[in-house]
N, C-alpha and C positions, 0 to 999 in steps of 0.2 A: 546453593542447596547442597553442593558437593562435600563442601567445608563442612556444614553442620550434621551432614549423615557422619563422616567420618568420625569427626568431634563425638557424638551419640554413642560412635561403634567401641570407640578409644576410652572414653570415658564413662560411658554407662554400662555397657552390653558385656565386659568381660568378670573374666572369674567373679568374684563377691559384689562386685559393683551394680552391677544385674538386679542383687535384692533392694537396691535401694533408691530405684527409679522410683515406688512408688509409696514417697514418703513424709514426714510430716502431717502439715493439712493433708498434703496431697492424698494421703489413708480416707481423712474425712470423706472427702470429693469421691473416690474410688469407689468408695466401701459398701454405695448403695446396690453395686452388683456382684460380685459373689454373696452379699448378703439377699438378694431377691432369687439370684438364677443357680445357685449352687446349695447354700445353706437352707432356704428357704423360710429365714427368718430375719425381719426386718426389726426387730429389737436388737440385733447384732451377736448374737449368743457365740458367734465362733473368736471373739474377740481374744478372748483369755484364754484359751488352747489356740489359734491362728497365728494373729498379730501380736501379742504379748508373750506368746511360748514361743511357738517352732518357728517364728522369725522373728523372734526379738532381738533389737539391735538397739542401743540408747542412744545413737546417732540419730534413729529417725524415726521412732517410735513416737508415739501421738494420739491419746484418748480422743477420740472425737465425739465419745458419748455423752450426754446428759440425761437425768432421770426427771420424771413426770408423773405425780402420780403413781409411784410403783412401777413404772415403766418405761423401757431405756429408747432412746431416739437418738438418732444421727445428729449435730452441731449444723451441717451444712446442708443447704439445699440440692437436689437430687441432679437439677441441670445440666452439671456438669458430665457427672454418670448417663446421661443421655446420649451428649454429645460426644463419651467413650466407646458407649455403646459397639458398633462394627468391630473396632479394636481388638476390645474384649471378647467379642464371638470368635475372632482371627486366636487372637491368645489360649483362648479356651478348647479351639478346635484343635490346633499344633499341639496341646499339651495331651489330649487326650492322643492322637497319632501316634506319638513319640514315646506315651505309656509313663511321662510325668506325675506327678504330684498335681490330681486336677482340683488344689484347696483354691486357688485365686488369687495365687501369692507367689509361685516357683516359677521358674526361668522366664517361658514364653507370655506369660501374664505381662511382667514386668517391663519385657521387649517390648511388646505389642502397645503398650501406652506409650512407650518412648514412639514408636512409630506413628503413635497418634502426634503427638505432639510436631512433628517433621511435617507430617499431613497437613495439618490445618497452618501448621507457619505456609506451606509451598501455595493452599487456596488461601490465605490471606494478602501474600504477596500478588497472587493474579487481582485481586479486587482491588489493592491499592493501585494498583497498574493501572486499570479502568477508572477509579477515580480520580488520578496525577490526569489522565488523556481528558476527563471531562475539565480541567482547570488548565486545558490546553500546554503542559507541560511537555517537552518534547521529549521524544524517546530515548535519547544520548542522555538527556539529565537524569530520566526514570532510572535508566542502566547505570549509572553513576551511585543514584541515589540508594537501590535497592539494598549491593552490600553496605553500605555505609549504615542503614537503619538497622540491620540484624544486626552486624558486629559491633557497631557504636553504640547500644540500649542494652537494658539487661534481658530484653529477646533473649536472645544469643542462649543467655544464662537459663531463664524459664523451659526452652525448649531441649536444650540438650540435658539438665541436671534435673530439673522438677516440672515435665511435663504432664503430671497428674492433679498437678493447681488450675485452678480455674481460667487463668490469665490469656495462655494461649487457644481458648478456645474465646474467648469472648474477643480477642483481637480480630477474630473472624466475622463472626456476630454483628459483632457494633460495625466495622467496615463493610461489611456487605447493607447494614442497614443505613447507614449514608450514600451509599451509592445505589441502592434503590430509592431513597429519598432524592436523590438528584435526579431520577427516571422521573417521580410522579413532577418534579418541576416543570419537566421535560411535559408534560403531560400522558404520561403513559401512563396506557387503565389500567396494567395489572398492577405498579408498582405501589398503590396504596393496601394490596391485600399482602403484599410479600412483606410491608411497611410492618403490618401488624402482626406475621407468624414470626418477624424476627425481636421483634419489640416482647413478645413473650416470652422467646427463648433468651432474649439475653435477661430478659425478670427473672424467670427459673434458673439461670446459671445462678446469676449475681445481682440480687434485687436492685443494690445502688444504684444498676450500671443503667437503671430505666431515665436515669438524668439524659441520657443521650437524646433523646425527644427535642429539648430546649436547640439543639444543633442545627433541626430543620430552618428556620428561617435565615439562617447565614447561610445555605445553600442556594437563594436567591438572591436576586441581583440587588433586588431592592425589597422594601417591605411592603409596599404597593404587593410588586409583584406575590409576595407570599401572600398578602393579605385577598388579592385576586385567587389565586389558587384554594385559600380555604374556604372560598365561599362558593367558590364552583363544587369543592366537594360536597358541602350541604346541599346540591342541588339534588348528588345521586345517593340517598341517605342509605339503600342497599348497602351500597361496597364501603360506606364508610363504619355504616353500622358493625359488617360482617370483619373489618379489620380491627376495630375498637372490641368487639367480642372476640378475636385470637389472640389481641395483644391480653384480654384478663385472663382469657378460658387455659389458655397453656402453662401462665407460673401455679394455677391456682391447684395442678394435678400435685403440687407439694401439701396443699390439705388433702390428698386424699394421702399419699404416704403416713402425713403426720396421722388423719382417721384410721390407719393398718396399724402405726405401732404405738399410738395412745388411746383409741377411741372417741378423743376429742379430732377434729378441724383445725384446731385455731389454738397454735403453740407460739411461743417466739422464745425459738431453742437456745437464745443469744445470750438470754437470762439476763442480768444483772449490767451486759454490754450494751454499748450506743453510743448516738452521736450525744455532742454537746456545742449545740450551735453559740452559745454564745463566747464562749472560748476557744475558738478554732487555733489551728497552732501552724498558720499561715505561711512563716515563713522558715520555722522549721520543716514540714515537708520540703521545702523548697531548698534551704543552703544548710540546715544545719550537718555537722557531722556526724549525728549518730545516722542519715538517712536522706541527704537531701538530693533532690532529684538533681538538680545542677552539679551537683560537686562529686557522685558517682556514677552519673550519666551526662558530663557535660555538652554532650550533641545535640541533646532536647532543646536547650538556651540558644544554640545557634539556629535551632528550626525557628523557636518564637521571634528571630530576628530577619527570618524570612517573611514572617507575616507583614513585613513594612512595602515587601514586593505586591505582596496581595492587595494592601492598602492604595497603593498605587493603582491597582488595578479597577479595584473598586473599594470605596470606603466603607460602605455600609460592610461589609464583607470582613476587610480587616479588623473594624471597629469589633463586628460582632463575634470575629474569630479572638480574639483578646479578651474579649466577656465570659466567652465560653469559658476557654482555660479559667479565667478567672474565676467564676461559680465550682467548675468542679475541684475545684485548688481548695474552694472552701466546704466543701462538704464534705470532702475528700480528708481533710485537716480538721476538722468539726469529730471525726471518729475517736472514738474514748483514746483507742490505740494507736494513736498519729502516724505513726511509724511503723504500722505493722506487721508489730513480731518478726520473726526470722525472714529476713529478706536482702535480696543483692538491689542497695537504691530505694526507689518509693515505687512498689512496684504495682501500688493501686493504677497509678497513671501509666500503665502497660496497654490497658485495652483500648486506648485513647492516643495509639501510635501515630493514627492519621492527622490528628494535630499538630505532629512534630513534621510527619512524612512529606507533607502537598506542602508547609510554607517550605523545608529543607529542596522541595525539588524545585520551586521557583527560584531559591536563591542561587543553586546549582548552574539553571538555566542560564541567569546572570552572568554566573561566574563564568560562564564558555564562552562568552562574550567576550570576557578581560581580554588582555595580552601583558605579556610582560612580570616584572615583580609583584603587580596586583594581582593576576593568576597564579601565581605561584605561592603568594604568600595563604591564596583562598584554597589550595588545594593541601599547601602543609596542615593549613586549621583542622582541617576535617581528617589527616590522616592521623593528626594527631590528638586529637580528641576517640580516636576509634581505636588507637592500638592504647589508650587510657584507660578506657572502657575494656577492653581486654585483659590486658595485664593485672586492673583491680577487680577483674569478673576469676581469674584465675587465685589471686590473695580471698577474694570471698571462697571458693570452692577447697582450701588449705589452711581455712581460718585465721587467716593473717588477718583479713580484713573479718572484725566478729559479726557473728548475727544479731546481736542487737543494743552491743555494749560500745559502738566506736564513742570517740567525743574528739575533742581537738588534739590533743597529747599521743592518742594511740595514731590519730592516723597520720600527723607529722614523722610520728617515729618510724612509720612502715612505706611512709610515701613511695614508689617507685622500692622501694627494698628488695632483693630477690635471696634474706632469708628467711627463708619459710617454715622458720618455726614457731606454731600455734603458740599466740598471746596469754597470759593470766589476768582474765578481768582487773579481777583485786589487785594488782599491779599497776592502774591508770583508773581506778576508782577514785573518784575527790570527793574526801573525807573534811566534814567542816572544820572551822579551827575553835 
């Protein structure tokens, strides 16, 4: 934690750097509160005197509007701004003390999302803690395991540089919603109603992320077991009713936004965007160069070869943890945008850390087992896949590594390089013959 406050303080928080904690999407995801709690308008009207005047920057500038009807609406769903919510109070409160610029954009605003983002990594790492402890993992491998998951992923990257995206708060979301789904296996009554307030918040952040659901049955041992469990809960159709109405009633407060600033319900602000399932681009998320989760986060690959410990443990278990990944590899890879946009890695598969995290801590576990050149050789892999992960997390942040133009030719050429001067797309563009 100590690393990444620094890293924040160094990198985001001083002179100009400051304005641009909250940017790109990150604008979109933001924008629904000084737009509700400052401007008082949820069409966005402070846009073009705000964000596109008095802090315009072409680094990290980003329309997020769409029109409708004659009237302009936010691109992204409001969940996130929810989940900023405190932050923003904190930012808004400091700037007004201090006699700042209270538009929702100067100094303490900016801070204060960065501080969100530290927040929610510091209670995500507690919930993975709790969940590594339910899959019996010992506390020495969790301690092992913990920096290695921040620093070895593009964590590290989302929370210190664009902690105003979505990502780091649904790391929280989705984790805490498997390990209350491990509670209700457990049989505990309250954990099907916490099941369904977080099953909506992570709808509201980030609708795809409602795939998480499909996870619950590889939280038990068997499918007996689950299939036990679901039919106890039709016995108490109360608490299951009243979880199945928080997981719809809470994303659905996004038709009332979209009823404030269209007077329709029922937009789909994406326009012309979507999945396309029958073209998924499978294994581009996965190796390609311009984005592939392996080959700029190659820690993930060693987590999925932890899953053979699980497998071990119980099969149903590994099998269905390898399914899992597998479906959302392909839904995930099904999006118009395979890669998208501006990103360190495939950074869709961010909120889905504990898939890498719980097999990475069993393997760990293993490892402390070894002796000898097999422990040494398992402890180089992982240092050096994480000081990999760093080094091309600092090439993206200097645009060595591009935002969205890598291919094979540009990243051979910069491999490990430490000159860090910004690329020319059109210089590694392949032009037909």
């Amino acid at each position: 934690m100590l690393i990444v406050i620094w890293s924040a303080a160094n990198i985001s928080w001083s002179g100009l750097h400051a304005s641009g904690i909250i940017k790109a999407d990150g604008r979109g995801y933001y924008a629904h509160l000084p737009a509700l709690f400052i401007y008082h308008d949820l069409n966005f009207g402070h846009f073009d005197s705000i964000e596109a005047g008095k802090y315009n920057n072409p680094n990290y500038n980003y329309d997020y509007r769409k029109y409708s009807e004659g009237y302009t609406l936010n691109k992204y769903f409001a969940g996130t701004s929810l989940a900023m919510l405190p932050f923003f109070g904190l930012g808004h409160a400091l700037t007004l003390i201090t006699g700042e610029d209270a538009d929702g954009y100067s100094n303490y605003y900016q801070i204060a999302i960065s501080l969100a983002g530290i927040t929610y990594l510091f209670l995500s790492l507690l919930v993975l803690i709790r969940i590594a402890r339910e899959f019996h993992i010992s506390d020495k491998a969790i301690a092992l395991a913990i920096p290695i998951i921040v620093l070895g992923t593009n964590w590290y990257y989302y929370v210190v540089s664009e902690p105003a995206m979505s990502h780091v708060y649904s790391v929280f979301f989705i984790s805490t919603f498997v390990y209350q789904s491990i509670r209700w296996s457990r049989g505990e009554k309250t954990a099907l109603i916490w099941m369904g307030i977080l099953l909506g918040l992570i709808t509201f952040i980030r609708p795809v992320n409602a795939i998480i659901v499909f996870i619950i049955p590889v939280l038990f041992k068997n499918i007996s077991d689950f299939s036990a469990h679901l039919l106890n809960a039709f016995k108490h159709p109360g608490q299951l009713m009243a979880a199945i109405g928080l997981a719809v009633l809470i994303p659905m407060l996004q038709l009332v936004v979209y009823k404030i600033q269209t007077g329709h319900f029922f937009i789909y602000a994406y326009e012309e965007e979507g999945f396309d399932f029958l073209h998924p681009h499978f294994l581009d998320i996965l190796l390609s160069y311009k984005k592939g989760l392996f080959l700029y986060t190659p820690l993930t690959l060693i987590g999925l070869v932890g899953v053979y410990v699980l497998f071990r443990r119980s099969r149903f278990q590994g099998i269905g943890w390898l399914m899992f990944f597998g479906f959302i590899t392909y839904i995930l890879s099904s999006w118009w945008n395979w890669y998208y946009g501006g990103s360190f890695s495939s950074r869709a598969y961010l909120e889905y850390l504990f898939i890498f995290f719980i097999p990475l801590g069993l393997l760990i576990d293993k490892g402390i087992q070894l002796s000898g050149i097999k422990r040494l050789l398992a402890i180089s892999t992982l240092v050096v896949f994480t000081a990999l992960c760093q080094f091309q997390t600092y090439q993206y942040r200097r645009m060595v590594i591009h935002w969205d133009q890598m291919n094979k030719t540009w990243y051979w050429d910069v491999f490990l390089s430490t000159d860090f001067t910004p690329r020319n797309p059109d210089d590694y563009r392949i032009t037909p013959k």
